[in-house]
TORKOL-975766 format. One record per residue (C-alpha): residue in one letter; residue number from 1; x, y, z. Coordinates in steps of 0.05 Angstrom, whole numbers, plus 32768, in hexadecimal, padded with zeros to 4 digits. Layout:
<kezas>
+----+-----+------+------+------+
! aa !   i !    X !    Y !    Z !
+----+-----+------+------+------+
!  A ! NUM !    X !    Y !    Z !
...
+----+-----+------+------+------+
</kezas>
This chain:
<kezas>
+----+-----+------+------+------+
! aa !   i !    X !    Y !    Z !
+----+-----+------+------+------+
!  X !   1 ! 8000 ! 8000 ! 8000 !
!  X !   2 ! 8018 ! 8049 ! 7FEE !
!  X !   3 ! 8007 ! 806B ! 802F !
!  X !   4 ! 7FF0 ! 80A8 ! 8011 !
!  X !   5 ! 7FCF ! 80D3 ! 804A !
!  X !   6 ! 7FF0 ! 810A ! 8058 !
!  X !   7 ! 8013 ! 80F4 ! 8099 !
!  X !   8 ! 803D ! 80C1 ! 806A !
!  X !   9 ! 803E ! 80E7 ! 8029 !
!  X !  10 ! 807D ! 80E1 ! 8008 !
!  X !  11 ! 8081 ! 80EC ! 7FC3 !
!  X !  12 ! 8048 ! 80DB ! 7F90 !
!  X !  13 ! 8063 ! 80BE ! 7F52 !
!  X !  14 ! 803C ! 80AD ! 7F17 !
!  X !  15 ! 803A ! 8069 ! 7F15 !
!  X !  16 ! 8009 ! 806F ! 7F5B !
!  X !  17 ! 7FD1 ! 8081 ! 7F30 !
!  X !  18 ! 7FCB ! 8033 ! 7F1B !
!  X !  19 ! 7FD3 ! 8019 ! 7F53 !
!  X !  20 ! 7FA5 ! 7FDE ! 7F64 !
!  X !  21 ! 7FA4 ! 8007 ! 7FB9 !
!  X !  22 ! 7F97 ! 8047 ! 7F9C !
!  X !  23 ! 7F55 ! 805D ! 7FB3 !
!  X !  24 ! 7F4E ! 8031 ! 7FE9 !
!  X !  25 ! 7F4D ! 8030 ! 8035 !
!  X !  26 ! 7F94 ! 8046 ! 8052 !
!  X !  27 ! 7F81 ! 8019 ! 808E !
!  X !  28 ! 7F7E ! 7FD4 ! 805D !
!  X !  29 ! 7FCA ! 7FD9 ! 8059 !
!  X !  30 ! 7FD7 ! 7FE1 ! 809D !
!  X !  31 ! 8000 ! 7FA3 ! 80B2 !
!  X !  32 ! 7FE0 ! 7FB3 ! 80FC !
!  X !  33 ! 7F9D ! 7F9C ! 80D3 !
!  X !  34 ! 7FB3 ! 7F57 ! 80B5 !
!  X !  35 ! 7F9D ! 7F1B ! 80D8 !
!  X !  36 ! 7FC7 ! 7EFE ! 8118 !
!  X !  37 ! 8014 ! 7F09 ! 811F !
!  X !  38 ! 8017 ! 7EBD ! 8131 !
!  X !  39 ! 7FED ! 7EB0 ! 80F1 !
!  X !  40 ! 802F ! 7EBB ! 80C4 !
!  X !  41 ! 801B ! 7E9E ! 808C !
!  X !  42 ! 7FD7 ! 7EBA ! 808D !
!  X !  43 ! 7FF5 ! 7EFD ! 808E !
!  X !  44 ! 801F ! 7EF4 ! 8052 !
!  X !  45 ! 7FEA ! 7EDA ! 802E !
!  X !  46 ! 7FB8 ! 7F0D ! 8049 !
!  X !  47 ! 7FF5 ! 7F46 ! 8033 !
!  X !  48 ! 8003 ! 7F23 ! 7FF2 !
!  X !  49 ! 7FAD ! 7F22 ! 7FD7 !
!  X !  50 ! 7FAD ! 7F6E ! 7FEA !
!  X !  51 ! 7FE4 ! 7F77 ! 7FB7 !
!  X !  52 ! 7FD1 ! 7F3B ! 7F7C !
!  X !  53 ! 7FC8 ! 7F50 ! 7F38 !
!  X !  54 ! 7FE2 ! 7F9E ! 7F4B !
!  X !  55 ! 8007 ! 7FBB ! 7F0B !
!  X !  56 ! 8033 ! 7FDF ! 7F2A !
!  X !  57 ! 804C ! 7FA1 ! 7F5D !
!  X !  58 ! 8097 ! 7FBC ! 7F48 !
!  X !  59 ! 8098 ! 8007 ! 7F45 !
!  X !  60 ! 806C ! 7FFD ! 7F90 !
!  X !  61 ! 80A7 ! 7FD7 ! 7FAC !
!  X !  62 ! 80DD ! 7FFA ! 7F94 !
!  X !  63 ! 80C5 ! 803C ! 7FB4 !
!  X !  64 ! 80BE ! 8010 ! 7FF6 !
!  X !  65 ! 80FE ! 8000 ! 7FF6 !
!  X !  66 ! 811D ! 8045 ! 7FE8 !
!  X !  67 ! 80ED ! 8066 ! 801B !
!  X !  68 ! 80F8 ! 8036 ! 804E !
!  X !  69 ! 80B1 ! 802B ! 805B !
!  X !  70 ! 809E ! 7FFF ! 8096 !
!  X !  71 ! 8056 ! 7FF4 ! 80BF !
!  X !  72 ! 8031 ! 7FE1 ! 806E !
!  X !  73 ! 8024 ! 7FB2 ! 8035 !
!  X !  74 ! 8052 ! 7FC5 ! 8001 !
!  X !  75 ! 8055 ! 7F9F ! 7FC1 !
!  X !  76 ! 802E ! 7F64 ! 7FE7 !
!  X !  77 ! 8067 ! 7F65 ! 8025 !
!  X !  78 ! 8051 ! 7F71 ! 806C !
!  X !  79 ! 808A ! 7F9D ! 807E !
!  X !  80 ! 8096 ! 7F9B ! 80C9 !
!  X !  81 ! 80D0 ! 7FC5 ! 80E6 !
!  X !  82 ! 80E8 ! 7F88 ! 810A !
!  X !  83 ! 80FD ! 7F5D ! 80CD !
!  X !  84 ! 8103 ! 7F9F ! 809E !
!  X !  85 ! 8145 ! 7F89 ! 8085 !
!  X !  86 ! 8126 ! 7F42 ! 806A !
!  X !  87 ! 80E9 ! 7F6A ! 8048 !
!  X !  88 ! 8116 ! 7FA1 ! 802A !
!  X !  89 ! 813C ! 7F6B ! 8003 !
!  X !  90 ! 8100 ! 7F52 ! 7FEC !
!  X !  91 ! 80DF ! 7F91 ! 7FD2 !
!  X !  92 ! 8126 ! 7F94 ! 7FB2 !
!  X !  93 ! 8126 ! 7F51 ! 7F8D !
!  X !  94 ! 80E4 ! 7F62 ! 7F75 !
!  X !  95 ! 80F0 ! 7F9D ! 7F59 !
!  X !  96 ! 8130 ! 7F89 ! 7F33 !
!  X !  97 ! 8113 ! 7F4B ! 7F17 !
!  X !  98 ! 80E3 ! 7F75 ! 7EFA !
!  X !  99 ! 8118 ! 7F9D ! 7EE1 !
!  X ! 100 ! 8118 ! 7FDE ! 7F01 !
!  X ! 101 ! 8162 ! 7FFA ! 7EF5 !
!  X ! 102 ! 816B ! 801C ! 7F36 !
!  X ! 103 ! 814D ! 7FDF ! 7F5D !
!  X ! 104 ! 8183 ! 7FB9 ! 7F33 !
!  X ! 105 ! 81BF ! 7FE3 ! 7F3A !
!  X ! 106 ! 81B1 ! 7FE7 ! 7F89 !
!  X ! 107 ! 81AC ! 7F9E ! 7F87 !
!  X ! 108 ! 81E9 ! 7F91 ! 7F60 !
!  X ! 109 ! 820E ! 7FB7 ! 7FA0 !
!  X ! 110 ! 81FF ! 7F8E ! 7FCD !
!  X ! 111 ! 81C7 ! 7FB8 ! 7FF0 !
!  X ! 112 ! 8188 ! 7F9D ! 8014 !
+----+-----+------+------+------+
</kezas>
C-alpha cells in the first residue's frame, strides 16, 4: 500500500495512479490489521491477495525499498520494522527481476 495521507506523504509518482490500492482504505494496508502475528502464514497470504494482479507490483516495491517504509503492505510484503532488513531485500529482488535499473544497480552492490 502507498500510504498516501498526508501524515506519510512522500512523493507521488506517476505510476500511483494505477495502482490496484489507489482509492482504497489506508487502514486495509495496515499490517496492525492483518490477521494474528502467530498466524504467519495467514498474514503473508492475507498481505500477498491485497497486492495480486497490481500493475505496478515493481515500481510499488522499489519505492519501498528506497523510502524505507515499515508498519504496511508494500508490493504484497508485510513490512515489520523488526525483520525490515529480510523485507527490504525482497522488495529489492522484486524490483530488479522486473528490471527496474536502479533496483538492479543497488542490487548488483551488494545492498539490501
Amino acid at each position: 500500500m502507498i500510504p498516501l495521507d498526508d501524515e506519510f506523504r512522500i512523493g507521488l509518482e506517476p505510476w500511483m495512479d494505477r495502482a490496484k490500492c489507489k482509492g482504497r482504505p489506508t487502514e486495509d494496508y495496515d499490517i496492525d490489521n492483518l490477521p494474528s502475528p502467530l498466524l504467519v502464514a495467514n498474514r503473508r497470504q492475507a498481505a500477498a491477495q491485497l497486492c495480486q494482479k497490481c500493475p505496478v507490483f515493481a515500481e510499488c516495491a522499489w519505492y519501498a525499498y528506497r523510502y524505507r517504509i515499515v508498519g504496511w503492505v508494500m508490493a504484497g510484503i508485510p513490512v515489520k520494522l523488526q525483520r525490515n532488513e529480510q523485507h527490504r531485500a525482497q522488495l529489492l529482488g522484486i524490483a530488479a527481476r522486473a528490471g527496474i535499473a536502479d533496483a538492479q544497480k543497488e542490487l548488483s552492490k551488494g545492498a539490501a
